[in-house]
Every structure is written in structure tokens, then in C-alpha cells.
N, C-alpha and C positions, 0 to 999 in steps of 0.2 A: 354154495348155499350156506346161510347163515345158522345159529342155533334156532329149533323149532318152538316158538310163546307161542302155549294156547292160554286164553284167557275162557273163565267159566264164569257164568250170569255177573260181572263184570260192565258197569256201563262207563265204558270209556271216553274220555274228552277229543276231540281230534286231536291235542295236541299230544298227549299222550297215545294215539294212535301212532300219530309220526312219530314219535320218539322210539315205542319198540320199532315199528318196520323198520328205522336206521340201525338198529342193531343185529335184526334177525325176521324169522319167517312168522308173522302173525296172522294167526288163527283164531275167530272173535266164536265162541260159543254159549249156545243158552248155558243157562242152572243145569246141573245136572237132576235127572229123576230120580236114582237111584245107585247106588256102587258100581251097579255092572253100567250105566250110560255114563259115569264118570271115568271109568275105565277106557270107553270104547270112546266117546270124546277127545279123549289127551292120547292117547295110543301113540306112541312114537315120539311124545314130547321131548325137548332139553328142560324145557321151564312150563311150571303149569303157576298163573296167577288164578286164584278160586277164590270164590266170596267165602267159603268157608262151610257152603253144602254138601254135606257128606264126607266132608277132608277127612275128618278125625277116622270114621269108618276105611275112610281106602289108604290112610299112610301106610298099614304096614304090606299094603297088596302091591305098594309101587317100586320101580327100580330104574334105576340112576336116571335123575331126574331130581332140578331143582323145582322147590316149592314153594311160591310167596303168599302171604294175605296180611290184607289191608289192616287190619286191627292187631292187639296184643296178648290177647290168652285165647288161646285155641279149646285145649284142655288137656286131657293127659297121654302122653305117648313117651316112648322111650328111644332118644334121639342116638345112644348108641345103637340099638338093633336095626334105627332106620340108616347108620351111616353103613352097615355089612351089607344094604342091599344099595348104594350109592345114592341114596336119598338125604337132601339137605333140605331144610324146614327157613324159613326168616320170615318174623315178623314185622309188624311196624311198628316199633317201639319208641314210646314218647308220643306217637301221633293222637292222642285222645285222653293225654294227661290233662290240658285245661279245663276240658271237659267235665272230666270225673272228679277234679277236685273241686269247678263250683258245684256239683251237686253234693260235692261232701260238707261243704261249710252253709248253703244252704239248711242241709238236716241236722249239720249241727246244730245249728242258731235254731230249728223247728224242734228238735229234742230238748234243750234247754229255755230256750223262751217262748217256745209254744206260741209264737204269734199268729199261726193261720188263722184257729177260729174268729182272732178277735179283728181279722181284715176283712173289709166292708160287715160289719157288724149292723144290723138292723132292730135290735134291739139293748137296751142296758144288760149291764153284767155287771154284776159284784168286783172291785179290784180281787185280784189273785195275784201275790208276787211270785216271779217266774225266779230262776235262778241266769246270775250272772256267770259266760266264761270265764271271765278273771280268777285268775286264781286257782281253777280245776285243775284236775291230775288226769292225763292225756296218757291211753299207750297203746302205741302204735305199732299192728305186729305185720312186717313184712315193709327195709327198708329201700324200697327201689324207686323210682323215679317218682310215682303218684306219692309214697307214702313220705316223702321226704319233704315235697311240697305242700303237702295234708300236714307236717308238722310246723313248718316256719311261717304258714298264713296262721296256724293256732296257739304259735307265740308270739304274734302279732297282736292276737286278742285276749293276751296276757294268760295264757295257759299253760301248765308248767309239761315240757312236753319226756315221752320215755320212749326207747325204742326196746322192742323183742328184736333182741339180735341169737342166733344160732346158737346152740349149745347152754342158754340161760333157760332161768325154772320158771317156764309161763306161769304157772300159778304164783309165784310170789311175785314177781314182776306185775301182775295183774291185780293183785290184791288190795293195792289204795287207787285204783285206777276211779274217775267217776264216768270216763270214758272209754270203751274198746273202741279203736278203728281194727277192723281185718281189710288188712290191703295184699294177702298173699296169692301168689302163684299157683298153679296147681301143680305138685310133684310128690315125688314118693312121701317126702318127709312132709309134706303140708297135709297130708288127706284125714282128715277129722281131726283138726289138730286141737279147734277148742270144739271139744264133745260138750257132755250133760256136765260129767263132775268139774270141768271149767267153768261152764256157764254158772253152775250150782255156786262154786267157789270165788264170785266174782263178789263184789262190794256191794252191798244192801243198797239198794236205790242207785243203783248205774246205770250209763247207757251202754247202747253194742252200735256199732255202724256199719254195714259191709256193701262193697261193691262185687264183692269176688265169687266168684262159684261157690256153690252149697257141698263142691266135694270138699272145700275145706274146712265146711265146719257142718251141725248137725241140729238142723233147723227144729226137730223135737226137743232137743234137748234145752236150745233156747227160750223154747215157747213153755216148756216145763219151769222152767228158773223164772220166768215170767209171771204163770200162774202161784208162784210161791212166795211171792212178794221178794225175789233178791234182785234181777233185774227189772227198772223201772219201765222203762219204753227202748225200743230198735227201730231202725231205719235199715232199709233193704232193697237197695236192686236188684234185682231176680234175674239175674246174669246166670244163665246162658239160652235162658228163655228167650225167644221170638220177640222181637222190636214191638211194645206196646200189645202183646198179648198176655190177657186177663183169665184166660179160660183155662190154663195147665195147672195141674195140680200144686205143683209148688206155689205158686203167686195165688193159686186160693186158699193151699194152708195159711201159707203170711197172712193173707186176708182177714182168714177167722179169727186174727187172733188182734184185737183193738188196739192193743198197744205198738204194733207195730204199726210203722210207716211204709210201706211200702212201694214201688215204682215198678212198672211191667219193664226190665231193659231199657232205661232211656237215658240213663249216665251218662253217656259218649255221645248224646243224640244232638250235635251242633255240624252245621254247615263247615265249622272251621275242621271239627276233626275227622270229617268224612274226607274232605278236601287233604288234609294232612297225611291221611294216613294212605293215600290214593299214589300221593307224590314218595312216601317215604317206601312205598313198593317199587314203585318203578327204578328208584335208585337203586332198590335190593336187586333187582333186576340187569341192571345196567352194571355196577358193580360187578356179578357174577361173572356176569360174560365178556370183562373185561380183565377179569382173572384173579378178582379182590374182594369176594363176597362178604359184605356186614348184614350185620342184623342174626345173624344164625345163632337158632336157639339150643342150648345144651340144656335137654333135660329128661329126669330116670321116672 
């Protein structure tokens, strides 16, 4: 008998059906409800593939047994303590980079030249001149696959770009910025990384852009630098919110607050990168059990 794939709320393609059954024993299960039916569900797995309900909650309950899902930040867990109980984690990484970088050059070009109100326009407006990319000062904090591609499309558009790399003084690196991207990680060392006195200390009339979880950065504190006239406008995916919900606290403070742009989770939301990131599992998958596992994440 083969190693045991349970898959959780998971809608598989046939083809990807046959593909685990040729390598092992596939087991197709709902969503889980709750920790303990996520538990009683995979009970006895080698591999569990999860859409990523309840994962965060049960990694540190589970033991030897691999872990895949389809997307790329989970959120925060400490992959030595999961490797002492034989637990290995991989994501799909790269699979939903296209994705989130046109929504990021989108809101760029919407923080800068503001053209939505003036699309299908139904009445005259006064000329306003918007500001040109050309020329702006870009910095980019967190250099991994999205944020590397976020820099070369925006010195494409002639924007002079910076990276936060490790160990450098965000505050002075950020200081002639006319733009933050936050494109980091969640881990020990990212968790409130631009607080209040960052946002406070950013360039008069700046923007912020983020796709990342709000563990690492400190949405009052933005919204504070806002009301103070130092940051001008934010754009914000409200990542790790529910796909297109409106009603959670976080996506309603964004809300209140006009200058921000906000999106309920829809960065990633393309047929291409559901599709992507479906295939770059199953290879984590196949990989594993062929005694070569990629994609495993190392994080504190």
C-alpha cells in the first residue's frame, strides 16, 4: 500500500485525481469544521493537501506527516518545533505572483494618477494634475519572488527603485521613499515591522501599498500617519480575510478610513493562479513521495 493523500475541501480535477491515486492511497474529504474534524478527517495520513481551513490551528497538534497547500503565506508557525514532531509544511510558491503583481501596478497607477473617478465620467470636472511614476523613489521592503517583480515592472515606468534588505535601518531607507510597497512574509522578525513611529516617519505626502498580512504592519498606526497629513493615500488587500468579504473588522477599519483603497482578498483572485498554484502542490506532493520534497518552508 502506497503512502496515505487525504485531501481537505480540495476540488480536484480528474486529472489530478489520477495523478495522486498513481502514487498512493487517495482519500477526497469535505472542509474541515473545526480542529477536532480536521484531526479525525486526516487521522493516519502521510500527506494531508488542505485548502488551508483550520491548518494554521492544527500544525502544531499534528505528527509525521507531510503538509501541502495551494497558495503562499499560510501565516505564522515555527517550522523547527513542527520538524521535532515529523511534520513538514510546502507551499506553492511563485504560483499567484502574476496575480498580485498586476493588482499591485494597478494601485499603483490608482495612488498616483487617480484615474478611476474620472472613468466613465458623467459629468465635467475641473483639470487636476495627477502625479507622474517617472522619476519617484520606490522602496520595496521584502525581496522575494512578488517583490522583485513589483520592482522591475516599476523601473519599467521609470521609477527609481530601493530594496529593505535584512539588517539595514528601515527608517532611513524609507525616508525619501514617495512609495512603500510591503511585500513581506510573516515571521518572527517581520511582525509589526513598520508600526506607528514608521508610518509617522515616512515622507510627507507618500504612499503605502500592501498585499501582506496586517501581522506585519500596524493598520492604526497607518491610519494615524494618515490623519496627520504625513501619509497621503494606501492601497490594501486585506489578506488574510475571507475571498471578497466586506464585513470583518479589519476591511471595515480600511473602509473608514477614505484614503485608503482597499480590496476584501482579491490579489490572487485569477483562474491562472488558482490553476498554478493546484499544479505546483501536486508536484510538492509527488516530489515528496518520491524522496525529493521542494517547496518546504523554513520559518521561526
Amino acid at each position: 500500500m502506497g503512502k496515505k493523500i487525504v485531501t481537505l475541501g480540495m476540488n480536484l480535477k480528474d486529472e489530478h485525481k489520477q495523478r495522486l491515486e498513481s502514487i498512493g492511497e487517495l482519500i477526497i474529504q469535505e472542509s474541515p469544521e473545526s480542529v477536532e474534524d480536521f484531526l479525525s478527517k486526516t487521522e493516519g495520513a502521510d500527506v494531508i493537501f488542505s485548502n488551508g481551513d483550520f491548518l494554521l490551528d492544527v500544525l502544531p497538534k499534528l505528527k509525521n506527516v507531510f503538509v501541502v497547500y495551494p497558495y503562499v503565506e499560510l501565516g505564522v508557525f515555527n517550522t523547527e518545533e513542527l520538524e521535532k514532531n515529523g511534520v513538514q509544511v510546502a507551499n506553492s510558491q511563485g504560483g499567484n505572483k502574476d496575480s498580485i503583481v498586476e493588482w499591485t501596478m494597478f494601485m499603483i497607477l490608482s495612488l498616483f494618477r487617480k484615474f478611476s473617478p474620472m472613468v466613465r465620467a458623467t459629468e465635467n470636472f475641473p483639470v487636476e494634475l495627477q502625479e507622474s511614476l517617472v522619476g519617484k523613489n520606490i522602496l520595496i521592503v521584502g525581496r522575494g519572488s512578488i517583490g522583485s517583480q513589483v520592482g522591475n515592472l516599476c523601473e519599467a515606468f521609470g521609477m527609481k527603485i530601493n530594496f529593505f534588505n535584512r539588517g539595514d535601518d528601515l527608517a532611513t531607507k524609507a525616508e525619501d521613499a514617495d512609495l512603500v510597497v510591503n511585500s513581506l512574509n510573516c515571521n518572527t522578525s517581520s511582525k509589526n515591522l513598520l508600526d506607528e513611529t514608521f508610518f509617522m516617519g515616512m515622507k510627507k505626502g507618500s504612499f503605502y501599498l500592501t498585499f501582506s498580512r496586517p501581522y506585519t504592519y500596524e493598520i492604526e498606526g497607518l491610519i494615524r500617519s494618515i490623519d496627520a497629513g504625513i501619509v497621503a493615500n494606501a492601497a490594501i488587500d486585506c489578506d488574510p480575510e475571507k475571498f471578497g468579504d466586506t464585513t470583518n473588522d479589519f476591511y471595515q477599519k480600511c473602509l473608514s478610513c477614505e484614503k485608503i483603497l482597499v480590496t476584501p482578498h482579491i490579489a490572487f483572485s485569477t483562474k491562472q493562479a488558482v490553476a498554478n498554484g493546484g499544479e505546483i502542490a501536486i508536484q510538492n506532493i509527488k516530489t515528496f513521495i518520491g524522496g525529493s520534497p521542494q517547496n518546504i518552508l523554513k520559518k521561526k
